[in-house]
C-alpha positions as CSV (number, residue, x, y, z in Angstrom):
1,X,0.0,0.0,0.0
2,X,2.9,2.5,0.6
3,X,4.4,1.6,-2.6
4,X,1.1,3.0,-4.1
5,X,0.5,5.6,-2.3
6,X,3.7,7.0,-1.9
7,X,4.6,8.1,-5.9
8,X,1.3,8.8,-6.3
9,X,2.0,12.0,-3.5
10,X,5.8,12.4,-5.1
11,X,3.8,12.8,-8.6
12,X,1.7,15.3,-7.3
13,X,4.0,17.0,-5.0
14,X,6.8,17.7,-7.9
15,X,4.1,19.2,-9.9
16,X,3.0,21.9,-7.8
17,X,6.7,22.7,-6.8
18,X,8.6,22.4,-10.5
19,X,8.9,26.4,-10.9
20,X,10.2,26.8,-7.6
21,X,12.9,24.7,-7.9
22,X,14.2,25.7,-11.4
23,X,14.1,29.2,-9.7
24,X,16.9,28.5,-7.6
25,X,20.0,28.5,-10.2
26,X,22.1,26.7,-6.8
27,X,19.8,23.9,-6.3
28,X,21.0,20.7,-7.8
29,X,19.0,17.6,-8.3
30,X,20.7,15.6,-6.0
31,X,20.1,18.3,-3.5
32,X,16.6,18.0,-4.3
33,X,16.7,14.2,-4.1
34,X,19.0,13.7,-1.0
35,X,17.5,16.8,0.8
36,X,13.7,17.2,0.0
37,X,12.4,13.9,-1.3
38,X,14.1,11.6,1.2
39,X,12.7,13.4,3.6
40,X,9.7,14.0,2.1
41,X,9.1,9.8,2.1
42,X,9.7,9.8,5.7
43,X,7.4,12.2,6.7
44,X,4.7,11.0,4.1
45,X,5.7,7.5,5.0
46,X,5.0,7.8,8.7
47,X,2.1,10.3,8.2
48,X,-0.1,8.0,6.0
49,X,1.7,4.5,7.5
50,X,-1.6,3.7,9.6
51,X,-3.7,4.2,7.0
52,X,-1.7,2.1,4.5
53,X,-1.7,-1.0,6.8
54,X,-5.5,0.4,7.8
55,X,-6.4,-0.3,4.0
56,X,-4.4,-3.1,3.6
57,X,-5.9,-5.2,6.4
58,X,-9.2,-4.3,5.1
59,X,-9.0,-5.2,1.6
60,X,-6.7,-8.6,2.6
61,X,-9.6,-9.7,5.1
62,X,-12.6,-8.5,2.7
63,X,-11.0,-10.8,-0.2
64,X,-11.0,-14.0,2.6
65,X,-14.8,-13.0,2.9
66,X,-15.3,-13.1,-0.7
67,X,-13.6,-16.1,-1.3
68,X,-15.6,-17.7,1.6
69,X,-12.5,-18.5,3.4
70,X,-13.9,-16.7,6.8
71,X,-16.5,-19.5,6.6
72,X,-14.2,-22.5,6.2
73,X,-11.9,-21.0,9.3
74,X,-14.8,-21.0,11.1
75,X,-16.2,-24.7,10.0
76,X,-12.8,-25.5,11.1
77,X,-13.7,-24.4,14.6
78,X,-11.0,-21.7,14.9
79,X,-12.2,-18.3,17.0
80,X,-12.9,-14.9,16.1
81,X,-9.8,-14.3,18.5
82,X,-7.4,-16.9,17.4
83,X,-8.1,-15.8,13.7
84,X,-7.1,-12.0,14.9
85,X,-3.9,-13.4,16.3
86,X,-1.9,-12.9,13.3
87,X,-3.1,-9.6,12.5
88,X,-2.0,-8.4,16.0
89,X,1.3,-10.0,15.5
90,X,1.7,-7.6,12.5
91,X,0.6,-4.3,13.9
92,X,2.6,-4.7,16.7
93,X,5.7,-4.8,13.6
94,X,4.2,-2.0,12.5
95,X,3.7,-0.5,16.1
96,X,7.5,-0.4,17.1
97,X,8.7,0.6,13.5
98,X,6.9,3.8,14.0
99,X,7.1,4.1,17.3
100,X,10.9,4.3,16.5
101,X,10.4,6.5,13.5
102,X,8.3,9.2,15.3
103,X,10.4,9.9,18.5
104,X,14.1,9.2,17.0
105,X,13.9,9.5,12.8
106,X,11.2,11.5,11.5
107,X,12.6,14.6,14.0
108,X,15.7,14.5,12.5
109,X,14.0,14.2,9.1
110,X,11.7,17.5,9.6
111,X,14.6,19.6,10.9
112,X,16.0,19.3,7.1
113,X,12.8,19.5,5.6
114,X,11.8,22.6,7.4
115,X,15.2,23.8,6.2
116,X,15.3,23.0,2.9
117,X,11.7,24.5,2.8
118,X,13.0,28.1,4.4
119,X,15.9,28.7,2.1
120,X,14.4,27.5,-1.6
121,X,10.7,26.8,-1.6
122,X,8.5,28.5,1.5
123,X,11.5,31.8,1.7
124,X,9.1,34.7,3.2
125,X,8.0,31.6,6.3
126,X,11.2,30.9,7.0
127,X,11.6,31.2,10.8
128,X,14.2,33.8,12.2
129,X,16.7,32.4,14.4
130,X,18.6,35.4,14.5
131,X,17.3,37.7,16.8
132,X,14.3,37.9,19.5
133,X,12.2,40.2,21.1
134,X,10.7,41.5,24.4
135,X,11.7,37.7,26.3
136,X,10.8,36.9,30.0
137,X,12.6,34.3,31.1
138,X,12.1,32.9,35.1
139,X,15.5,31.3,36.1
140,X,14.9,30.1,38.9
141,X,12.3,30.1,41.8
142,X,13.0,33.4,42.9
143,X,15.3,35.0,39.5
144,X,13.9,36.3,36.8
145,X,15.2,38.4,33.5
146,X,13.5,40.8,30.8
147,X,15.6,41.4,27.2
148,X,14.1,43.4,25.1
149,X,15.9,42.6,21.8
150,X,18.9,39.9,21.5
151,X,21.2,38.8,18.0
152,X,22.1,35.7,18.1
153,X,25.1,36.8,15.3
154,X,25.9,39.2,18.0
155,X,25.5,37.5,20.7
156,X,24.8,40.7,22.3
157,X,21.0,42.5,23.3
158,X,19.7,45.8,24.2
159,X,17.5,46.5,27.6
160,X,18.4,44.0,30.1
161,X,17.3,43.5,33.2
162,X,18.0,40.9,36.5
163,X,15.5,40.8,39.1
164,X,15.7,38.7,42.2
165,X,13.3,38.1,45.1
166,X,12.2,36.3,48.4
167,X,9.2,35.6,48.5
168,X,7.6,38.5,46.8
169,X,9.6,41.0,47.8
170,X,12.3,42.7,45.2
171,X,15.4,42.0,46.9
172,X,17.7,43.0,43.9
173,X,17.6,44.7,40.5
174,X,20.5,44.5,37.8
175,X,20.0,46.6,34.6
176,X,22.2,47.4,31.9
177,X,22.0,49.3,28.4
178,X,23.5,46.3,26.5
179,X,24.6,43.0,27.0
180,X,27.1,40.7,25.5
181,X,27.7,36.9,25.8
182,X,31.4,36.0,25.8
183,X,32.2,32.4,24.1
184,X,35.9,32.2,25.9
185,X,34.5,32.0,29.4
186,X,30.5,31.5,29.3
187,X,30.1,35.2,30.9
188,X,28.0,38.5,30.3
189,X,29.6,41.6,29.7
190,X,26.5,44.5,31.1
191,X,27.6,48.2,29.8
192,X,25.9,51.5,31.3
193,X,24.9,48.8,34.4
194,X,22.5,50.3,37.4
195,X,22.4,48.0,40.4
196,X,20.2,48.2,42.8
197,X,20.3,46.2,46.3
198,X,16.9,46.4,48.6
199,X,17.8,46.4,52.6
200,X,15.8,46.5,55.3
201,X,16.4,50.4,55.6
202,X,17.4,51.2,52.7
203,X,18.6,50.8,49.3
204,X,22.1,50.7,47.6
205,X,22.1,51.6,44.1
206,X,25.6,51.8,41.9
207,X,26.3,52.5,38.5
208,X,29.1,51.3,36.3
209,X,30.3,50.9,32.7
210,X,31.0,47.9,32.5
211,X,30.4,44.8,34.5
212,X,31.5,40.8,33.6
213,X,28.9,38.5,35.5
214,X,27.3,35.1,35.1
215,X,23.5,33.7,34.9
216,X,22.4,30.2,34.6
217,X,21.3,30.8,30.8
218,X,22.7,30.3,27.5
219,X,21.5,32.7,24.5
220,X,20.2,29.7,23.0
221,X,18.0,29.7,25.5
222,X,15.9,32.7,24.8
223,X,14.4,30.9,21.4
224,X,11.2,29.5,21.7
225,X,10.2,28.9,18.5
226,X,7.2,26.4,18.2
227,X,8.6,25.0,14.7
228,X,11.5,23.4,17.4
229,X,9.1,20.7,18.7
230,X,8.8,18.4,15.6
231,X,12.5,19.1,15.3
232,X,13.7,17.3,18.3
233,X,13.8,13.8,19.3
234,X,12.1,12.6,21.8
235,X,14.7,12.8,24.5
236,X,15.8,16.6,23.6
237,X,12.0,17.5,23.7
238,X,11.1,15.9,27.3
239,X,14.8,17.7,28.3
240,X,13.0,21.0,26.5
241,X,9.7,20.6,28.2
242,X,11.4,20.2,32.0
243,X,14.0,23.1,31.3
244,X,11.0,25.1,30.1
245,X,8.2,24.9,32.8
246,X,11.2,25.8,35.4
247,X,12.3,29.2,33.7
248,X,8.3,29.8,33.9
249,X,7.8,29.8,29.8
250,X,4.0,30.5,28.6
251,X,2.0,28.2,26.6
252,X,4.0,24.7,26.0
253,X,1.2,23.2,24.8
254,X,2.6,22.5,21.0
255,X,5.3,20.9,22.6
256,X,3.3,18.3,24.8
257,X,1.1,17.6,21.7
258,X,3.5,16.9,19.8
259,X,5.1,14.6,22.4
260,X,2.3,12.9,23.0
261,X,1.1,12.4,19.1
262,X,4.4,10.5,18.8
263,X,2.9,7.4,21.0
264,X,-0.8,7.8,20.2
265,X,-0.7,7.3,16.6
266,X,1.5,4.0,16.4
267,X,-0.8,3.0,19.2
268,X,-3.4,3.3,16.8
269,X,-2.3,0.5,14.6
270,X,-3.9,-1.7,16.9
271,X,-7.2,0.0,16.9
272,X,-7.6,0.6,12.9
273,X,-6.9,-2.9,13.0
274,X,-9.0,-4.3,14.9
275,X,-11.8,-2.2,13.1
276,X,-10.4,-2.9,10.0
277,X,-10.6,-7.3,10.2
278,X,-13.9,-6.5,11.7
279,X,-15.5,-4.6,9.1
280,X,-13.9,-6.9,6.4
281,X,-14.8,-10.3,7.6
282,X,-18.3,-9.7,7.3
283,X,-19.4,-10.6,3.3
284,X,-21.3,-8.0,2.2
285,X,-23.2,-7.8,-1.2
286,X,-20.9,-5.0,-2.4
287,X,-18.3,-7.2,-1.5
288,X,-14.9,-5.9,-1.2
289,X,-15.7,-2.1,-3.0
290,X,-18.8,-1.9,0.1
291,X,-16.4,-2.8,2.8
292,X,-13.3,-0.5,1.0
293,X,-15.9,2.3,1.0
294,X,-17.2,2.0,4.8
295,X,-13.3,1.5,6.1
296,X,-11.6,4.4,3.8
297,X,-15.1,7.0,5.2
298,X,-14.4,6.2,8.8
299,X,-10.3,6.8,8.3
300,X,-11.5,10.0,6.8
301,X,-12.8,10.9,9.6
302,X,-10.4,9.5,12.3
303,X,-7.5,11.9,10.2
304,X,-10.2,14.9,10.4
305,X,-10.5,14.4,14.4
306,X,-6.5,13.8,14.4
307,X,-6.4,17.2,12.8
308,X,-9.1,19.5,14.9
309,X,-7.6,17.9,18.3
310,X,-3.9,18.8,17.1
311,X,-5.1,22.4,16.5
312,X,-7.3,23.2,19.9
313,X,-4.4,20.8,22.0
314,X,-2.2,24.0,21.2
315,X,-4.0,26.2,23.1
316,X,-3.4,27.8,26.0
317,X,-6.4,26.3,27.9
318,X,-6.7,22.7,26.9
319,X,-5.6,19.2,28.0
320,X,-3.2,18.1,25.5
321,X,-2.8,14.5,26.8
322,X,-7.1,14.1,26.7
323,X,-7.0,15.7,23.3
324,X,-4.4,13.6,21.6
325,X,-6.0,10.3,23.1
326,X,-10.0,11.7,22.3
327,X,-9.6,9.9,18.4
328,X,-8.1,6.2,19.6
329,X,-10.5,6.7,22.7
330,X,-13.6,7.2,20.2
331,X,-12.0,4.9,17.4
332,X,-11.4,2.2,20.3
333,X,-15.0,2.4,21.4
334,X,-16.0,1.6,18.0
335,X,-13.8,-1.1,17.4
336,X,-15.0,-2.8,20.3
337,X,-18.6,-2.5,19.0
338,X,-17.6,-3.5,15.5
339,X,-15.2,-6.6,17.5
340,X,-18.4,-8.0,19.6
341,X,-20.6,-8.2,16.2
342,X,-17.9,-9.6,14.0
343,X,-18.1,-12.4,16.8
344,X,-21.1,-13.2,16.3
């Protein structure tokens, strides 16, 4: 089924980007091949991979009913559950493959995609890791920092400031005109610094020009750049995710649904599955085009919920985790009804 499938999407897929790549007078066709389309497969591969073996376990089971060989299984006294044994036995093949594929391959695979994508086809969505603006970042339970504008290039940013409390009282303030990472020893350089120290009785301000310190964050750390979550295998985004709700970042929401889609649709292999051998083990009059019709509808709709639950799991006030698992939760329901009928 993915050797169907998969040209057919190439076909279409060079069609409607041709112009763009004989724009680019630097863009060779092995860069194309190597960099775009092998990518390309593995993202399209894994994307469509539960509904490949979804179709294929429908149309291999609906043929067995048309050739009466359901009926002869069950002359032979086999079970509805012994017969499903061997169709288990292969999602769970197809379970760990892309189980493996989502949390360790495919990340790897979109960060060059994505990049390929800024720099010759998508140019004016290409996402700018050179600079930021207005960041909060909470360093630690009681530290917190404000930049209004950092260059990465530079390593260096405008409008800084350091605040520190106890409780919820302002203890300290640091702020500086401009600030400047240094490579050789992992410091910060503040120029045009004012800091200020809150006492009991009273406060101690200086002033300087310059002033080398250290904080507990890199300049890599002030990205947050939602794109970065499909980008990062599995370990790098859980690492992400912990480092993140510590310094206090907003909505992480894209990150945990994308963390959590990685398990929930391999884990769906066994529910399409189990609704697939259902629904094709029945002989129908329309024979295997009726079942091929029902099956192929009700994936249409399981990759529409897929979608709508991926979108509202990114906002700020949902449940990721009951979002993601909503479509294998409804899916599962039916395949249980589908299961108890098929026995019959």
């Amino acid at each position: 089924m993915l050797i169907i499938l998969i040209p057919v999407i190439i076909a279409v897929d060079i069609s409607e980007k041709i112009d763009k790549f004989l724009r680019e007078a630097d863009l060779t066709i092995g860069m194309i091949i190597q960099d775009y389309y092998v990518n390309f497969i593995i993202n399209i591969g894994n994307m469509i991979l539960p509904l490949a073996l979804f179709i294929s376990v429908l149309f291999f089971t609906s043929k067995l009913a048309g050739n009466t060989e359901i009926i002869a299984i069950n002359s032979a006294k086999i079970s509805f559950d012994r017969f499903l044994k061997p169709y288990f036995i292969g999602a769970t093949i197809v379970t760990v493959f892309s189980l493996a594929l989502n949390h360790f391959i495919v990340p790897q695979s979109s960060k060059v995609l994505t990049e390929f994508n800024g720099n010759y086809i998508k140019k004016s969505e290409k996402v700018n890791l050179n600079s930021v603006s207005n960041v909060n970042l909470q360093l630690s339970e009681n530290e917190y920092i404000y930049i209004r504008s950092f260059s990465m290039s530079r390593n260096s940013g405008s409008y800084f400031s350091y605040e520190r409390y106890e409780g919820t009282k302002l203890k300290y303030k640091l702020t500086s005109d401009v600030i400047l990472y240094k490579k050789a020893d992992s410091s910060y350089r503040l120029n045009n610094f004012y800091k200020r120290t809150l006492l009991e009785e009273r406060d101690v301000i200086e002033h300087g020009r310059r002033m080398d310190t250290v904080f507990s964050f890199m300049p890599k750390d002030l990205l947050h750049v939602e794109t970065f979550a499909k980008e990062m295998r599995t370990p790098e985004l859980l690492k992400y995710i912990d480092k993140a709700k510590e310094r206090g970042r907003g909505n992480l929401n894209v990150y945990l649904v994308e963390l959590y889609k990685r398990t929930s649709l391999p884990l769906s292999s066994y529910i399409l599955t189990l609704i697939a051998v259902s629904l094709g083990s029945v002989k129908r009059r329309g024979g295997v085009g009726m079942n091929l019709t029902i099956g192929i509808s009700l994936m249409f709709i399981y990759v529409f919920m897929l979608k709508i639950v991926e979108v509202l799991g990114g906002s700020p006030d949902s449940s990721p985790l009951l979002l993601i698992c909503l479509p294998n939760v409804v899916f599962g329901a039916l395949a249980i009804y589908l299961y108890l009928n098929a026995r019959k």
